[in-house]
N, C-alpha and C positions, 0 to 999 in steps of 0.2 A: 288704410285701416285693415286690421288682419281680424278671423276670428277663431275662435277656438272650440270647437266641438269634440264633448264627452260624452259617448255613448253606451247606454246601461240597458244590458238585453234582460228578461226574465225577470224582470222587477213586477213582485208581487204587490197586492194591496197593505198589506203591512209596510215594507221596502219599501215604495214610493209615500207614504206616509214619514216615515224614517228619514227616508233622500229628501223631501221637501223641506223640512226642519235644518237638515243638516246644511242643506245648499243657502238657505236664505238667512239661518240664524249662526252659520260657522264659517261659510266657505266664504261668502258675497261681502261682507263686513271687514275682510281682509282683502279681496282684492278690492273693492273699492280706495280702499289706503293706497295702491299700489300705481305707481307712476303709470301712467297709460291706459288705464284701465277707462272705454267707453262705453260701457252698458253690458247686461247681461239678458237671457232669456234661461228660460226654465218649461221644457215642452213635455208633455208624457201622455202614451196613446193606454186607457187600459184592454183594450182588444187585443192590442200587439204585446205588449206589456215591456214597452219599451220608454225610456225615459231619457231626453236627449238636453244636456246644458249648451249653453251658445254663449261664448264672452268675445266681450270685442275689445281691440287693445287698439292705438294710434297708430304701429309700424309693428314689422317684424320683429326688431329690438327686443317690444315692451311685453310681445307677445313670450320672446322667448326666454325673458329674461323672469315672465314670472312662470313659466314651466315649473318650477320645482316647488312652491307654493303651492298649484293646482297637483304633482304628485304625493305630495307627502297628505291631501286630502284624501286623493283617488284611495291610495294606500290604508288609510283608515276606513274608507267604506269600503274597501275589498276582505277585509277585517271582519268589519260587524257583518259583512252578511254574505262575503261568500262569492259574492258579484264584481268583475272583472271589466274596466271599463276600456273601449277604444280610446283613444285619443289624434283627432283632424286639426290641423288648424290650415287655413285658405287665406287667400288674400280676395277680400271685400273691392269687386270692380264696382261694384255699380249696389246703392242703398235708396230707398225712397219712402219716407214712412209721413202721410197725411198729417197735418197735427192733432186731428181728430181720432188718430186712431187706437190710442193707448186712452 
């Protein structure tokens, strides 16, 4: 499993209100369609004012086959607001989530 990490520094209260919508109601509904695609995470500190996405894909492949999907999004929120994101992606050694804990 590989995963993918987007990260968005100086996200404002507004911005992360914006980024939340955009990630759950435009971005996620699309990779979901996408071959490989296992799960997503959506994190954001507002202390730090940082706001961090996490997708998991099956292999390298799927991860990077859908790179271009994930930038043509990036691309559009560097758009509306200005905001420039990293982009990680790792390879998943070791996962372990209770079934209780979602």
């Amino acid at each position: 499993m590989h995963a993918r990490l987007v990260r968005y520094e100086d996200v404002s209260p507004d911005n992360w209100e914006i980024g939340r919508n955009w990630f759950t109601e435009d971005y996620l509904p699309i990779a979901m369609q996408t071959d490989g695609f296992c799960g997503a995470y959506l994190l954001h500190d507002d202390e730090s004012m940082c706001t961090v996405s996490v997708t998991l894909w099956t292999d390298a492949e799927t991860a990077a086959a859908s790179g271009e999907a994930v930038q043509q999004h990036i691309d559009a929120w560097a758009e509306m607001t200005g905001i420039m994101a990293s982009i990680e992606t790792y390879e998943v050694v070791f996962a372990e989530l209770p079934s209780r804990a979602i």
